[in-house]
Biopython code that builds the backbone (N, CA, C, O; Angstrom):
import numpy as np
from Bio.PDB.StructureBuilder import StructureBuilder

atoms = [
    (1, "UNK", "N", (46.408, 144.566, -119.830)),
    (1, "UNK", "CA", (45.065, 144.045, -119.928)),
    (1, "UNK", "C", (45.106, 142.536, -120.043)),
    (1, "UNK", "O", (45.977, 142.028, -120.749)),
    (2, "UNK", "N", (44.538, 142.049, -119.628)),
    (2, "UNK", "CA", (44.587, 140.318, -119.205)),
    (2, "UNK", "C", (43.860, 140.073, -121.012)),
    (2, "UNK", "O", (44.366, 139.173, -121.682)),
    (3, "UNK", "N", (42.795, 140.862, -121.592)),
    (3, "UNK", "CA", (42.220, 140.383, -122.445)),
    (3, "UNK", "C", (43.115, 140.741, -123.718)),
    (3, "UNK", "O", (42.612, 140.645, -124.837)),
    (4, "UNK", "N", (44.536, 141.183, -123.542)),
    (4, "UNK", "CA", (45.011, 141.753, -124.824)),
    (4, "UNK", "C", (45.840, 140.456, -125.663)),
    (4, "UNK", "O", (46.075, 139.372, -125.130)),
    (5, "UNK", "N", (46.061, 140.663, -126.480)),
    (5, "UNK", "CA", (47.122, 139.323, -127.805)),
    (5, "UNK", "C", (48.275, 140.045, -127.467)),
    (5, "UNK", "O", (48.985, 139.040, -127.513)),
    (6, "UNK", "N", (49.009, 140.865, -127.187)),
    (6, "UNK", "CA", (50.030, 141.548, -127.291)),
    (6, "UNK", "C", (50.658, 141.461, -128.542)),
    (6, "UNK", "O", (51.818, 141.060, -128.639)),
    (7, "UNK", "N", (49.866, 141.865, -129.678)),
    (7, "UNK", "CA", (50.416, 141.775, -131.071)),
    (7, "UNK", "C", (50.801, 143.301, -131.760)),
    (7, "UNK", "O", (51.465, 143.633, -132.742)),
    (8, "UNK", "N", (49.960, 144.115, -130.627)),
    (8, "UNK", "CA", (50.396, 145.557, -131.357)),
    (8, "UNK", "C", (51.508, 145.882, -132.035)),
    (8, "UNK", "O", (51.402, 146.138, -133.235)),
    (9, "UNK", "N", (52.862, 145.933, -131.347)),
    (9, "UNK", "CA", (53.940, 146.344, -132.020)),
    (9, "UNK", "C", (54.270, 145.507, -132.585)),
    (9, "UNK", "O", (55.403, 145.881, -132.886)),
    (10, "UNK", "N", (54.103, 144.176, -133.184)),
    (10, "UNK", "CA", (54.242, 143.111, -134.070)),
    (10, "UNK", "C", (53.961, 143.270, -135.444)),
    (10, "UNK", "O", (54.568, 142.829, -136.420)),
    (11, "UNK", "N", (52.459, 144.303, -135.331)),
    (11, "UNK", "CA", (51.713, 144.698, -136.392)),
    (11, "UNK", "C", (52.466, 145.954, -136.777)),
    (11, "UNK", "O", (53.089, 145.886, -137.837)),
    (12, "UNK", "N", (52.507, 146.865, -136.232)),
    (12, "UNK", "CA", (53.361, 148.369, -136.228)),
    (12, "UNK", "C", (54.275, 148.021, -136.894)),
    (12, "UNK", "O", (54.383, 148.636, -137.955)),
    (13, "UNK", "N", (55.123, 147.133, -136.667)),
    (13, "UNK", "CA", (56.952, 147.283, -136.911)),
    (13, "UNK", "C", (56.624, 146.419, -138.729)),
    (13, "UNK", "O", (57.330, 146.655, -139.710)),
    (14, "UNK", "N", (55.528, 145.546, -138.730)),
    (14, "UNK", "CA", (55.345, 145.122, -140.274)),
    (14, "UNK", "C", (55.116, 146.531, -140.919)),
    (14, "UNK", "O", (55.984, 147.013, -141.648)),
    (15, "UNK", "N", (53.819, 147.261, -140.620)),
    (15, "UNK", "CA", (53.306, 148.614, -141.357)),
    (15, "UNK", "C", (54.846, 149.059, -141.864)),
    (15, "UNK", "O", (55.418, 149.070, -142.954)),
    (16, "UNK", "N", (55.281, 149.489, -140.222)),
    (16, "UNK", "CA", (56.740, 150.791, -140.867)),
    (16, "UNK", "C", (57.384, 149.750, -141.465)),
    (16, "UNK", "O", (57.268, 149.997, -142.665)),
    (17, "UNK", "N", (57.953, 148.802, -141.356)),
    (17, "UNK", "CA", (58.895, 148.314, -142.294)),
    (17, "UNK", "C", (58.479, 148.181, -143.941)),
    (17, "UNK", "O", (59.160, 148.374, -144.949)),
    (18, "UNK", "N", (57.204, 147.806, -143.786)),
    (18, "UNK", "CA", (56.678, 148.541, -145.451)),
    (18, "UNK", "C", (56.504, 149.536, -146.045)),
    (18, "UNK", "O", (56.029, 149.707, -147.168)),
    (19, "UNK", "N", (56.995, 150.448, -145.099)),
    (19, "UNK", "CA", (56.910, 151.560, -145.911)),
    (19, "UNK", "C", (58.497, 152.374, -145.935)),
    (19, "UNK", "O", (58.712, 153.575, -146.104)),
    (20, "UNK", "N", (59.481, 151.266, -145.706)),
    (20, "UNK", "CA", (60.773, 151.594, -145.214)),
    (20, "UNK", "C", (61.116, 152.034, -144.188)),
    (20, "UNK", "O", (62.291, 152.380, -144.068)),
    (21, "UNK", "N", (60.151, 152.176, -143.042)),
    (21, "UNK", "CA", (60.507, 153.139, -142.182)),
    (21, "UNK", "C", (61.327, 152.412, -140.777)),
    (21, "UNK", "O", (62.098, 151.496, -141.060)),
    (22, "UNK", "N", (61.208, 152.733, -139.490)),
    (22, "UNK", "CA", (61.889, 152.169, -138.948)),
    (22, "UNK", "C", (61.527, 152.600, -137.331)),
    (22, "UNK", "O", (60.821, 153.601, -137.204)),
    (23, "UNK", "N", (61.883, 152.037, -136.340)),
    (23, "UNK", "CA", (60.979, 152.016, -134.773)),
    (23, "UNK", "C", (62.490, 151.948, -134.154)),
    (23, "UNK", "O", (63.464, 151.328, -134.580)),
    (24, "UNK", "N", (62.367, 152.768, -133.038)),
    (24, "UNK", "CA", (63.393, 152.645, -131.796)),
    (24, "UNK", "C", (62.445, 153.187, -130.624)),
    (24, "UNK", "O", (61.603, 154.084, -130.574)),
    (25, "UNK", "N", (62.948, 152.249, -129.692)),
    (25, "UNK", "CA", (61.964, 151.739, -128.510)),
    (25, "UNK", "C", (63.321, 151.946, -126.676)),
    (25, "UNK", "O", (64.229, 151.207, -126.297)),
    (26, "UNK", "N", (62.802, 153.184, -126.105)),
    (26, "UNK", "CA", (63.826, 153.176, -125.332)),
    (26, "UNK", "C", (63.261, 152.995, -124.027)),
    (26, "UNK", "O", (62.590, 153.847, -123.444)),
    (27, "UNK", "N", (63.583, 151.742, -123.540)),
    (27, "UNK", "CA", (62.496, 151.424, -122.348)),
    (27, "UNK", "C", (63.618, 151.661, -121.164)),
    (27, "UNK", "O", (64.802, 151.346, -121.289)),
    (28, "UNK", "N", (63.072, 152.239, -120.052)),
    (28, "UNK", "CA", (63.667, 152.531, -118.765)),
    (28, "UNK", "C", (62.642, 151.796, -117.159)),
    (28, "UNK", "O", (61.634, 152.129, -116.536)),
    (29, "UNK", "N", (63.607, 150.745, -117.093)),
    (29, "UNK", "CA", (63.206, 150.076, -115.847)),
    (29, "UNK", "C", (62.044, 151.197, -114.849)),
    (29, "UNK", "O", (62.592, 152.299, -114.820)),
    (30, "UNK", "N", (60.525, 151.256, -113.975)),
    (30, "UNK", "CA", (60.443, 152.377, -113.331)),
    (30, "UNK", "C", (59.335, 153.298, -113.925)),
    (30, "UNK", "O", (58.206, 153.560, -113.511)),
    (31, "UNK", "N", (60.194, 153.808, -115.304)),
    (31, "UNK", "CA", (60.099, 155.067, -115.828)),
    (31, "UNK", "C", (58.758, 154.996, -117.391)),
    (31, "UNK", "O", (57.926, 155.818, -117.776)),
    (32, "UNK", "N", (59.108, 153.733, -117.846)),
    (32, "UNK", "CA", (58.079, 153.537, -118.905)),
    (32, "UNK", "C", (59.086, 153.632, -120.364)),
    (32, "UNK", "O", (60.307, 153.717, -120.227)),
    (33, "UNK", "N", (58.605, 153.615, -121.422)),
    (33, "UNK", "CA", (59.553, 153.788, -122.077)),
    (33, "UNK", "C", (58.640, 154.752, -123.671)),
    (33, "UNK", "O", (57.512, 155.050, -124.064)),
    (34, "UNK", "N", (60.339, 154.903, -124.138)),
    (34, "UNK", "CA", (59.345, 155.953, -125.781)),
    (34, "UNK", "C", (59.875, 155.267, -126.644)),
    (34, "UNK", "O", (60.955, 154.690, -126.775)),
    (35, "UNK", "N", (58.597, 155.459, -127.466)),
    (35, "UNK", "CA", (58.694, 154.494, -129.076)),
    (35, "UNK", "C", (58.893, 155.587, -129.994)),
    (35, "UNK", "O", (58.122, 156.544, -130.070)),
    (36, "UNK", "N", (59.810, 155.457, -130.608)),
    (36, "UNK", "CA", (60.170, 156.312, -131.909)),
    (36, "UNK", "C", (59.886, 155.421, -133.161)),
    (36, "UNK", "O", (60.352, 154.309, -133.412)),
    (37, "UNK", "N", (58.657, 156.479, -134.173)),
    (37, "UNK", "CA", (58.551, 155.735, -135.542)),
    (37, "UNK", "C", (58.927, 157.021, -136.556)),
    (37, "UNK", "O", (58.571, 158.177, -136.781)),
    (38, "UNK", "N", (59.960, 155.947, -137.040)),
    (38, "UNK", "CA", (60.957, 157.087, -138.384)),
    (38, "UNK", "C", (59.977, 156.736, -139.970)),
    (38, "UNK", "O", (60.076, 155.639, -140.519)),
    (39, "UNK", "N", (59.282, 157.599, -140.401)),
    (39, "UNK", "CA", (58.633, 156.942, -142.088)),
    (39, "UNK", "C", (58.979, 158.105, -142.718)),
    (39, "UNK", "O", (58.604, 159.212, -142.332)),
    (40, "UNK", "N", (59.871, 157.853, -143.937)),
    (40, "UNK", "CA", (60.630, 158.701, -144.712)),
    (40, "UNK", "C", (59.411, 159.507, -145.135)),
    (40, "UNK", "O", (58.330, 159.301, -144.583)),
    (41, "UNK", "N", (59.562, 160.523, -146.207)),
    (41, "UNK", "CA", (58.746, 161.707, -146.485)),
    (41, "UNK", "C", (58.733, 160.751, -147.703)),
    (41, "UNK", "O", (59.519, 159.805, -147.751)),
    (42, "UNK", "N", (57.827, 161.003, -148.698)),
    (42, "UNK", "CA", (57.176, 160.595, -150.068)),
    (42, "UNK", "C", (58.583, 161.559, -151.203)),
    (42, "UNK", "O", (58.845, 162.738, -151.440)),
    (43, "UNK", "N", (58.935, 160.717, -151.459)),
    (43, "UNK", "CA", (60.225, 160.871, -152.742)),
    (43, "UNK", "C", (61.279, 161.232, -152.272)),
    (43, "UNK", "O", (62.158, 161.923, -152.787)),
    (44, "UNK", "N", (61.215, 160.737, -151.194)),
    (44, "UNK", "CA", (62.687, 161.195, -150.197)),
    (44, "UNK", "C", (63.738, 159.960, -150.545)),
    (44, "UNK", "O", (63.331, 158.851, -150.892)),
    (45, "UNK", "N", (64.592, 160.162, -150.461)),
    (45, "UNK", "CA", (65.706, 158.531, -150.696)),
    (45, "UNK", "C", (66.057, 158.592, -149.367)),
    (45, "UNK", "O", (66.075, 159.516, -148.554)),
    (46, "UNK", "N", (66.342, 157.384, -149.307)),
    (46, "UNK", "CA", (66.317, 156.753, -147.568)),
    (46, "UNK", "C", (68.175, 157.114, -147.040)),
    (46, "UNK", "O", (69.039, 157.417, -147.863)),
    (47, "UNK", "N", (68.334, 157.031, -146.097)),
    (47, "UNK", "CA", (69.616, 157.026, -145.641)),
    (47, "UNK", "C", (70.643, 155.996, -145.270)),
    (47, "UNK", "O", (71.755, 156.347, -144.877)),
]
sb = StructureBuilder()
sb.init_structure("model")
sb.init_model(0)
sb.init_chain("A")
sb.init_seg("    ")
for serial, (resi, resn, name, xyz) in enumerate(atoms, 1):
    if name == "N":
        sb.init_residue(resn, " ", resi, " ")
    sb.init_atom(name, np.array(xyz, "f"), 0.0, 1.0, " ", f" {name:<3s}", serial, name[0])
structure = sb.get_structure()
């Protein structure tokens, strides 16, 4: 979109990182790509 900030995943990756969590992003030339968001469960200890 010509009218966008491209700040989305800028904002996303602050959220999950506050809440410990964590983003993997597997982009394929073509094909498009998938965003993985990891946010631990509530009283879970992290890995």
């Amino acid at each position: 979109r010509a009218d966008a900030t491209g700040l989305g995943l800028a904002i996303v990756q602050q959220i999950v990182t506050s809440h410990q969590g964590s983003i993997d992003i597997d982009s394929r030339e073509g094909r498009g790509c998938t965003v993985r968001i990891h946010l631990p469960l509530p009283g879970s200890t992290p890995s």
